[in-house]
N, C-alpha and C positions, 0 to 999 in steps of 0.2 A: 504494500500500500504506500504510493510516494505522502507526502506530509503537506499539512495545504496552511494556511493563516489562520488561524482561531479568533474570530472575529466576535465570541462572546465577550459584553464587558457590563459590566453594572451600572443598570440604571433604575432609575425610581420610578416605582409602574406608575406612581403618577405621571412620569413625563410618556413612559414608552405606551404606556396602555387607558387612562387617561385619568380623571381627579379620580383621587381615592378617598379624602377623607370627607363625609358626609355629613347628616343630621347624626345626632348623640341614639347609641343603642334604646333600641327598646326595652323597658322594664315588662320582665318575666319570670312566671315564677319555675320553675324546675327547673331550671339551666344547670349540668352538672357544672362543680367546680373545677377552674382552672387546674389547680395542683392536682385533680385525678386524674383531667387530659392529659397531661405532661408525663402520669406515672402511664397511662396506658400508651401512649409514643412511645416511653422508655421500651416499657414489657414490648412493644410489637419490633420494635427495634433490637433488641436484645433476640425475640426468637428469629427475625429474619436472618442476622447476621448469624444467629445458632444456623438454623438450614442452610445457609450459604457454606459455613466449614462444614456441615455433617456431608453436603455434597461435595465438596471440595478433597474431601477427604477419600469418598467413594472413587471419584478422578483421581487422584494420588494411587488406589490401591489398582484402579484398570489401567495408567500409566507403568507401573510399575511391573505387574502380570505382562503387559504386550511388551515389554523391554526383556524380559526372562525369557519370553517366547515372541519374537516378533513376526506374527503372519497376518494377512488380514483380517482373519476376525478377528483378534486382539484389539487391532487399529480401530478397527469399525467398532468396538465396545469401548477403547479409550475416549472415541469420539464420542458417541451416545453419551457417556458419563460426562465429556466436558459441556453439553447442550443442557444435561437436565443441573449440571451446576448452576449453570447461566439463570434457571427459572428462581429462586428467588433472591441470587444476585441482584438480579434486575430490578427485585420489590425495593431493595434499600435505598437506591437513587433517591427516592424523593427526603432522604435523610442528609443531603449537602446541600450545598449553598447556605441553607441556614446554621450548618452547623461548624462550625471551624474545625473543630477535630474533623469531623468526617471527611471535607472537604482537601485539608491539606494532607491527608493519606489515602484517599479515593486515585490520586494519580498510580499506586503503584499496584493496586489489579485492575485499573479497567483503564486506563490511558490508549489515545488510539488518535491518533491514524500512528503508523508506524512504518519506517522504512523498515521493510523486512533485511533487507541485503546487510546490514547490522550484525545481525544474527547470523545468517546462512547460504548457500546459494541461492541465486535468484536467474530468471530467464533472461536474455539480452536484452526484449523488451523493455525490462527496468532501466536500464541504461546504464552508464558507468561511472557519472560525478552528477553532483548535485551545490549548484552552487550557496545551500542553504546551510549545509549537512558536507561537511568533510568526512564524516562515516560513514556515508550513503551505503558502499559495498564493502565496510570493514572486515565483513562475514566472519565474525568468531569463532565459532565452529573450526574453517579452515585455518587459523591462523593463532600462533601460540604468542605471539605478542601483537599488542592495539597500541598506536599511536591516537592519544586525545591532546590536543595542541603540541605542548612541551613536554609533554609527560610520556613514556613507554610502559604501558600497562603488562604485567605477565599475566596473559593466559594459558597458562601451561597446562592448568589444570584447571576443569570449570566446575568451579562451586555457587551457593546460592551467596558467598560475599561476593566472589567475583560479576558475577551478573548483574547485582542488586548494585556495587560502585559504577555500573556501565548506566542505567538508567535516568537518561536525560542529561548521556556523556557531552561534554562541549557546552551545556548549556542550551542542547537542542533538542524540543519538547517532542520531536518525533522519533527520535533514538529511544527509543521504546524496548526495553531489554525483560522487562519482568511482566506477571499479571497475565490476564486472561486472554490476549489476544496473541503474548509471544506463544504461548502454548496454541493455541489456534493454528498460527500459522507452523508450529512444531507438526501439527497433526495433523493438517490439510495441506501446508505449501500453497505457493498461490495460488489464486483464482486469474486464469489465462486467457476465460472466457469472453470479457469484456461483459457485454449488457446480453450475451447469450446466454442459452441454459448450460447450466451445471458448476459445481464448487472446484476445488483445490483438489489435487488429487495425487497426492504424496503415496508413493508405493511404499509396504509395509520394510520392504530392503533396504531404506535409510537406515534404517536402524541394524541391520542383521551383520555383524560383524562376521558372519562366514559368506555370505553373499552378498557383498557391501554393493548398493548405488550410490550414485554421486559423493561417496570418498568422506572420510572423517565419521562413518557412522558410530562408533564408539561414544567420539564425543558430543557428536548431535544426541548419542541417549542418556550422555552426562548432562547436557543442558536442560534437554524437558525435563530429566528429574528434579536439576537443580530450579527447577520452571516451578515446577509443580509444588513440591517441597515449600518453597517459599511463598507464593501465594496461601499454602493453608497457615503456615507461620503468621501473614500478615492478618488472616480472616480470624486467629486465636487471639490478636491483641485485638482487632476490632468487638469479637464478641466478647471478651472482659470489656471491654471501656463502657459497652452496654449494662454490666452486670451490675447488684445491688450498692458497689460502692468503686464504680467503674467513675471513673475521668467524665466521660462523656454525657453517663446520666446525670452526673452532679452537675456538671454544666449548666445542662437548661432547667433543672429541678430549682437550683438557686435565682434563676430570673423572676422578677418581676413578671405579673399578671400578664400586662399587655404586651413585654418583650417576650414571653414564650409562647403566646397566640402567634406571634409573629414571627417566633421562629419557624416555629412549624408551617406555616401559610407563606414563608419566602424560600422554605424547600421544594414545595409542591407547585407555588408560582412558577420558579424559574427552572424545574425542571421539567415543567410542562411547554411554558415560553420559549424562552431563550434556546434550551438545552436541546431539548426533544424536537416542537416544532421548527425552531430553528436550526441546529448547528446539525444534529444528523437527518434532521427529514428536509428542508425546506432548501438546503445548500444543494444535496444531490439531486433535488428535482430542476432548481435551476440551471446547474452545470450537466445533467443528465450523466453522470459520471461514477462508473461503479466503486469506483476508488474512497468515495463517501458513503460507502454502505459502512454500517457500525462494525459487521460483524460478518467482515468481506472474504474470508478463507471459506468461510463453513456456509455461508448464504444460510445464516441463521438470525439474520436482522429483524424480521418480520416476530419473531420472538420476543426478540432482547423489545425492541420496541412496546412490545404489546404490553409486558410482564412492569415497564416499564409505570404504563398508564393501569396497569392492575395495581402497583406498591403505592401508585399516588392515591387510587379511592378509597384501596385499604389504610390508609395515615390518615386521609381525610374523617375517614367514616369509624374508624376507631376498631379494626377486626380485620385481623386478620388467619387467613387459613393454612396451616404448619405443610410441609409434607408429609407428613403422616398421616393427615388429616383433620388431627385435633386445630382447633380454633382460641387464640389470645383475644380477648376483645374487654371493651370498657368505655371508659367516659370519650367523647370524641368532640372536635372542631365542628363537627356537621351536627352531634343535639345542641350544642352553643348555642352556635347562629341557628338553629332552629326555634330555638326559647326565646332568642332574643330577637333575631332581623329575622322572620320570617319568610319573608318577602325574598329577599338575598338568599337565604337557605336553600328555598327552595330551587331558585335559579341555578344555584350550584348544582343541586342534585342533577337537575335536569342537565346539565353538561356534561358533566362527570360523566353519567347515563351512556350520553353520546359521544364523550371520548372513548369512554370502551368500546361503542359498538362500532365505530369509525374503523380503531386500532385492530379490534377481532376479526373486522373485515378482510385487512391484510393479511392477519395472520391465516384467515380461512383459505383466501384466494393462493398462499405461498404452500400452507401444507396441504391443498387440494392437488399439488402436482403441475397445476397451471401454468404459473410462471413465479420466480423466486422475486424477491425484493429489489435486485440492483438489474433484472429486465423491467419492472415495473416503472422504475426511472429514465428508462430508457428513451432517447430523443425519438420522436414518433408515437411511442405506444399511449395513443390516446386514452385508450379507455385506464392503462395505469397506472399513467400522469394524473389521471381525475382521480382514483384510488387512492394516491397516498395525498394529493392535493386537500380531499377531502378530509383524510386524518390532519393533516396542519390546519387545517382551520376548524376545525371539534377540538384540537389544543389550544388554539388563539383564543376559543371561544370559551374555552375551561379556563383559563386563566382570567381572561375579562370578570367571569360572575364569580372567582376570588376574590378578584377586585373589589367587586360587589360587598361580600362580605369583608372584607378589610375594611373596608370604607364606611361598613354600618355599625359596626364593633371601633370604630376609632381608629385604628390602627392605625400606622407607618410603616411599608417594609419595602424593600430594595427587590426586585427582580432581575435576573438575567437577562442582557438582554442581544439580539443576534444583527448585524446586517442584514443577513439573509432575509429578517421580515421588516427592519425597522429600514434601512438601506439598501437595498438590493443592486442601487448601479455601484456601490463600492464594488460588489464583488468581481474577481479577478484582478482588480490591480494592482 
């Protein structure tokens, strides 16, 4: 995946989405209290990022099996297991922006786009320099020492420190060396397709050190381990900082009333705004370019997306559903503004509603075999240019009747916010 400009920056939905602060809340009576929406954020926070390592872990153990035995059905269950990690990964999203811990450690499993050539071999079509990126085709794998400016890195041997010092080597946000997407591209390789059908499609012989392809397979098995290994390390401090006297819970627990309404509502804001409708839906629709699929090796985007706008209704709405099937749930944002702005409440719902059904749409139209996410972008394909068109604006539209409830509840909060919807002739310059 080459690396493109990150054009998200902070703005105050006042300015990007329009006046926020309104007439004074309505007086009502059953409104649960603040401090138990905050304990049940914590709780649903705490188990998401629990299911995130329990599946993480599951990855960890089908990574490790296809490296003991590497054939393709190993591959094909590694994979499987990296997709069903992905499903409530994707729930916790709506837990940054508003939150500073989560956000300044959200880079090291899910950072993307990323120059693959970093890491491994890539196709000629990548090309061979990058005037952004002096690492473009570092390929560590092949190579036992990395030059990062002045510095001569040893790679001699790849471990989860060695990797984890390469992430965002040079100071460049697409040298992308850990987290969910280098393993991705460990497991699929790239996607060569362009806007046609079909993923990444990495032969199980990378890995087979008695019938080696493409050379260094040893230590391409030392990297995805070292891959792996460390994302579930990272998702173990995330799920303590959740837990009853974690960093993270104490954080928003200690806010004030109306700044932890607002935490919570400038997670969901801008990761529906900014994040979601813009920087991975609204940019690839513009550029029609598969290279802005979130989740471009595995043509798994239609997922990460969807799971994305499920984590937001479930924080909204205060419930959420484990994998195992049991259910966390409690006081929520959505009976608040129900007790209190009715009105706004209810407009939320009705969004929310329709972001999901927006977003399921894709996910329907990708896992019905049809066509995946980064053909759907595709320049020409009318009908699924209007498909994900339609999800960007059921999120523009989710966000607005946040607004709504920000603005009836008092509130103040900062959004994300993208060119792609607030600028759009910026992009490519």
């Amino acid at each position: 995946m080459r690396a493109r400009s990150l054009f998200a920056a902070p703005l105050l939905a006042a300015v990007a989405l329009g006046a926020l602060v309104v007439a004074g809340p309505v007086r009502a009576e059953g409104a649960p209290k603040v401090h138990d929406i905050v304990v049940t954020y914590a709780n649903i926070a705490e188990a998401m990022y629990g299911d995130s390592l329990t599946t993480a872990k599951a990855l960890q153990k089908a990574v490790n099996t296809f490296l003991a035995a590497p054939t393709e059905a190993n591959l094909d269950a590694a994979k499987a297991a990296w997709k069903a990690a992905r499903v409530p990964y994707q729930q916790t999203e709506g837990f940054r922006f508003g939150n500073a811990i989560v956000d300044d450690w959200e880079g090291r499993v899910n950072a993307w786009p990323l120059d693959e050539g970093l890491i491994d071999y890539v196709d000629k079509s990548y090309g061979d320099t990058s005037d952004e990126n002096p690492l473009y085709t570092a390929n560590v794998i092949a190579n036992t020492k990395v030059r990062v400016g002045k510095k001569t890195i040893d790679a001699t041997k790849i471990t989860p420190e060695l990797i984890d010092s390469l992430q965002e080597a040079g100071g460049v946000e697409s040298n992308v060396a850990i987290g969910y997407h280098a393993i991705e591209f460990l497991l699929w390789g790239q996607d060569l397709n362009g806007t046609g059908p079909g993923a990444g499609k990495r032969p199980a012989t990378d890995y087979d050190t008695k019938n080696c392809t493409n050379g260094h397979c040893e230590r391409r098995a030392a990297y995805l381990k070292a891959a792996t290994d460390l994302l579930v390390s990272d998702l173990e401090d995330m799920h303590k900082w959740w837990g009853k006297k974690g960093k993270a819970r104490a954080a928003v627990l200690k806010q004030k009333r109306k700044a932890a309404l607002g935490t919570i509502l400038t997670g969901l804001g801008s990761l529906s705004y900014g994040e979601l409708a813009g920087e991975r839906m609204k940019l690839g629709l513009i550029l029609h370019d598969p290279e802005e699929e979130h989740d471009c090796f595995s043509d798994n985007t239609h997922n990460s997306h969807y799971y994305d706008e499920l984590g937001i209704a479930s924080i909204y709405r205060g419930t959420y559903t484990r994998v195992d099937g049991s259910v966390v749930e409690g006081a929520s944002v959505a009976a608040y503004a129900k007790a209190k702005a009715p009105k706004a409440a209810e407009e939320a719902d009705m969004k929310v509603d329709a972001a999901l059904a927006a977003l399921k749409a894709i996910k329907d139209e990708a896992d019905s075999g049809k066509e995946a996410y980064d053909q759907m972008i595709g320049e020409g394909n009318v009908e699924g240019n209007a498909l994900v068109q339609k999800g960007v604006e059921s999120l523009v539209a989710q966000t607005r009747a946040f607004e709504g409830v920000v603005g009836a509840l008092e509130l103040k909060i900062k959004v994300e916010g993208s060119d792609s919807l607030d600028d759009p002739s910026k992009i490519g310059e």
